[in-house]
N, C-alpha and C positions, 0 to 999 in steps of 0.2 A: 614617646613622651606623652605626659597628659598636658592638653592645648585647649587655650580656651579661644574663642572668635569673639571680638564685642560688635557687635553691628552686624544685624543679617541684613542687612542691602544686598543684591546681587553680590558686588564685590566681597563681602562677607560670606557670605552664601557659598561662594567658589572658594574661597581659600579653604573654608571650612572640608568643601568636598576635597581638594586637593591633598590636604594634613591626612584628610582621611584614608586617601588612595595611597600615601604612606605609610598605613596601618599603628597611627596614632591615636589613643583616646581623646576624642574632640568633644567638646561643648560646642555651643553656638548660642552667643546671647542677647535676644533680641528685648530689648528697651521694652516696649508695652506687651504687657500680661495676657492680653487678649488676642495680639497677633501672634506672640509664641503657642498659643493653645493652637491657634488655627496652621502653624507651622507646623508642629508636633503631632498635628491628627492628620493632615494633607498629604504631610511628607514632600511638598513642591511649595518655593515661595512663588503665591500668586501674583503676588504685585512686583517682584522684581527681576524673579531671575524662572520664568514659566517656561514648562516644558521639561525640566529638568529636577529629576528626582532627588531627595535627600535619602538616604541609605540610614534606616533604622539603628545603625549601631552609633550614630552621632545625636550626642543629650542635644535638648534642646529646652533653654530655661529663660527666665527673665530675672531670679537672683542674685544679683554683680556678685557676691559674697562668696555663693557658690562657687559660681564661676574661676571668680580671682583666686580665689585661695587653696583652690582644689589641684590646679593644673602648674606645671613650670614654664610655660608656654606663655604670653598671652599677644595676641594679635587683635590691634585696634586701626577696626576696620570702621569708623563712624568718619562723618563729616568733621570737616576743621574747624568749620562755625561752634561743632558742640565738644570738640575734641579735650577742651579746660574742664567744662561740667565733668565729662566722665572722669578725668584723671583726679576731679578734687574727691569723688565718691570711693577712688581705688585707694586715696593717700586715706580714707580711714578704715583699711583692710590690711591684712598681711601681707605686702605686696613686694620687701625689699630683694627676696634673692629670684626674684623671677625673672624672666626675658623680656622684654617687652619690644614688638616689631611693629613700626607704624606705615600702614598702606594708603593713609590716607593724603592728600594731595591738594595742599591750600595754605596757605600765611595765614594768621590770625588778624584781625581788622585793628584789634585797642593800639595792640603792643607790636606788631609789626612780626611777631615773632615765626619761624616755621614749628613744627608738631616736633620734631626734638628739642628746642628750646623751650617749647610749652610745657614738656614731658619734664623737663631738667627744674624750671622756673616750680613747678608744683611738686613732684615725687621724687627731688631733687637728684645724686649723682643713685642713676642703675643699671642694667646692663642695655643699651638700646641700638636699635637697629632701624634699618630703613628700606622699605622692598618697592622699586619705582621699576615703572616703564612700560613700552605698547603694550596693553594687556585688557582686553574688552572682559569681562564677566561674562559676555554671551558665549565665547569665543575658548575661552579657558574653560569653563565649565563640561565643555562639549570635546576635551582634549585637544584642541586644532593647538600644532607645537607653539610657542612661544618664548620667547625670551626676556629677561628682566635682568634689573642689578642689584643687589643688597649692600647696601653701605651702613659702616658703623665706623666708627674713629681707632676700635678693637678691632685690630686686622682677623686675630684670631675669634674673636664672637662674630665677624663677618662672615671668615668662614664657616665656621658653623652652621649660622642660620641658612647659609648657602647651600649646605649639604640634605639642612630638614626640609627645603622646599624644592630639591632638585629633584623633577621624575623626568620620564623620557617623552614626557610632552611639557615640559616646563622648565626650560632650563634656565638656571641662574648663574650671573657673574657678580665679582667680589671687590667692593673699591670703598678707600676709607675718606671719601671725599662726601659727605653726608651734608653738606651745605649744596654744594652744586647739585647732588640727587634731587634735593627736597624744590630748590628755587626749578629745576628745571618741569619738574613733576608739577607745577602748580605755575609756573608762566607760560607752559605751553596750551594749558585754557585757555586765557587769556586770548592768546595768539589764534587758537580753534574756532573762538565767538567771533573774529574777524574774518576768519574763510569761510566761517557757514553765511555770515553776511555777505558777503560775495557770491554764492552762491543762491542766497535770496534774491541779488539784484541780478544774476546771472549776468556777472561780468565775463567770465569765460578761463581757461585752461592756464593762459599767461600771464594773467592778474594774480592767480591763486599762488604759482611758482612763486612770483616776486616777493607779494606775504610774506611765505613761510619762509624766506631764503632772509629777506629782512629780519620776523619774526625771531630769528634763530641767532642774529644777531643783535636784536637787541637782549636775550635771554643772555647769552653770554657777555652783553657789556654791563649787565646788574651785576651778575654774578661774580666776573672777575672784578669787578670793585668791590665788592662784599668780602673777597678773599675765599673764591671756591677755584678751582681748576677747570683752565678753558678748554679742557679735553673730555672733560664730561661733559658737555655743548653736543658733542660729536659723535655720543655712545648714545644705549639705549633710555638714560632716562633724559635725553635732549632730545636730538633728532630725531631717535626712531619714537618717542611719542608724540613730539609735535605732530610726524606724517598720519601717526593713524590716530589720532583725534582731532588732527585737521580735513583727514578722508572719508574717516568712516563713518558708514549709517547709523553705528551704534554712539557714536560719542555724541553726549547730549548736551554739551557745550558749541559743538558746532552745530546742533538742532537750533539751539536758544539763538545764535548770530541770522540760521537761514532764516528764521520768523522776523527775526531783525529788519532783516534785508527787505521782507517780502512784506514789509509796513505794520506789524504788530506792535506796541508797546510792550516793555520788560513787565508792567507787575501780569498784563493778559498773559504769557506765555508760561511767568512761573508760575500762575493758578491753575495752568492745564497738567502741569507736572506733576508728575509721585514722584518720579526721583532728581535727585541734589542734581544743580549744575553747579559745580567748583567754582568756575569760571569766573559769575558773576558778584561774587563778595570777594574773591583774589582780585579783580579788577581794584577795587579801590584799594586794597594792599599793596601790590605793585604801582599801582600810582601812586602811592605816600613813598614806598620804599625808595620811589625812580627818582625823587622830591627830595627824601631825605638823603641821599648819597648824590648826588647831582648828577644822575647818567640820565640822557637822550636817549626816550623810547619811544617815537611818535606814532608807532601802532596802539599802544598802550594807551598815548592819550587819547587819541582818536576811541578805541572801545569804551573807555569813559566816557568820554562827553557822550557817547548813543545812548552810554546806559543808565547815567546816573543826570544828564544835562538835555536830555533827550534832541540830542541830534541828527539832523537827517545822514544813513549811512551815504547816500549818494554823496552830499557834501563832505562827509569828513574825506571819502575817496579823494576827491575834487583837490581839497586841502590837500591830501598824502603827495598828492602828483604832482602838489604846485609848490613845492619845498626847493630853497634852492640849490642848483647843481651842485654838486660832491663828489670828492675823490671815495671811490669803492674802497679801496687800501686805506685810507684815513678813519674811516669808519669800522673796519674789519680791527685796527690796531685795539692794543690792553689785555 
């Protein structure tokens, strides 16, 4: 197929090579003119995804026009914050019989919405899709096997995009549950910026477990109130991303908690940054969405108040532990 990438971040960057290792016609369309030139002539992106070669047969433009209208493909690989901008630039191109599969991983902050509601709200009804779960850029790029989910509400365009993105180091599975994909993909940041903080204060191995076991239920008590399936909690775009964005050295939402932890201020640590941490603009979405539906997330609020009310991580810990006692089962219920 011809496939266009919108966003060369790392994660762009990799799917791009991926589509490609499927011997698909790929684009890759990176936003500023200047650093497509410097992609283009390198052939490695230096600021996101280094070490790792781009393969000459994949375009490389900054066009949207191009891009959108050239391929049946389009994967939008941009942040959530900017995810309304590019969709409003696509709705004045020829954009209705395409595909469109969203990687990205964040609630929108105005309107509370996730990236297929944003996608529906602007470019109204098309064919869309959703590709969630443990999946580093570093990691993927370099073939180490992986696994993910693609949901769409179209069992049969599910499958589909399942088949375009399936190689034998990427495998994909298939679920029309596109509301739990999306909340799980973007409140498991969240829940990441709280174990890197833990790890800033180096609390230790069985503070971390408790988090993420909590964490994991409070993802699933948003969700099953919103009307997603609490068995998608339990698959890969739940659990298994929460683990490896709440473990790994590469996820940079558990970077932005360890700096938390280790007494940094939020605006010092995202001035050190090139690349997006999700996490920290999902924070105040998830804490409006936890507000507007009245579910009980107290890890949630807790990474609020550090990030947005600046409080000390020691004390909200303090707070977590001084809640009081609960039935386990009462909590696990919805």
């Amino acid at each position: 197929m011809r496939v266009s990438v919108l966003g060369a971040g790392g994660w762009g960057t990799t799917i791009a090579l991926l589509l490609n290792d499927r011997k698909n016609e790929v684009i890759l369309w990176e936003f500023f003119p200047e650093y497509a030139k410097v992609l283009d002539l390198q052939r490695e992106n230096i600021k996101f995804l280094k070490g790792v070669k781009i393969p000459g047969e994949i375009r490389i433009t900054s066009d949207l026009k191009d891009a959108v209208e050239t391929s049946d493909l389009i994967v939008l690989a941009v942040p959530s914050h900017i995810m309304r901008g590019l969709l409003t630039g696509i709705k004045k191109l020829n954009y209705k019989k395409k595909i469109f599969v969203s990687v990205a991983k964040g609630v929108e902050q105005d309107t509370l919405m996730t990236m297929s509601q944003v996608a529906k709200d602007v470019l109204g009804k098309v064919k869309f899709a959703v590709l969630s779960g443990p999946s580093h850029a570093e990691e993927v790029s370099r073939k180490v096997p992986t696994t993910v989910t693609i949901a769409s509400r179209n069992i049969k365009l599910a499958r589909q995009v399942q088949e375009m993105f399936f190689t034998n180091y990427f495998r994909t599975y298939n679920t029309k549950d596109v509301l739990g994909v999306e909340l799980g993909g973007s409140i498991k940041n969240v829940i990441a910026i709280a174990a890197g903080t833990l790890d800033g204060l180096k609390t230790g191995d069985n503070t971390k477990a408790a988090l993420m076991t909590r964490g994991l239920a409070e993802m699933k008590r948003l969700g099953v109130s919103m009307g997603a399936d609490k068995e998608t909690f339990f698959g890969l775009s739940g659990i298994g991303d929460l683990i490896v964005t709440c473990e790994s050295r590469h996820s940079r939402n558990r970077y932005v908690g360890e700096q938390l932890g280790s007494g940094k201020k939020i605006d010092e640590i995202l001035k050190s940054m090139e690349m997006v941490a999700e996490g920290v603009k999902t924070t105040l979405s998830i804490y409006n969405l936890a507000k507007k539906h009245r579910v009980e997330m107290p890890i949630v609020n807790e990474v609020y108040e550090v990030i947005y009310n600046k409080k000390d991580p020691a004390v909200s810990i303090r707070d977590l532990m001084s809640r009081s006692p609960r039935s386990e089962k009462d909590l696990l219920k919805k």
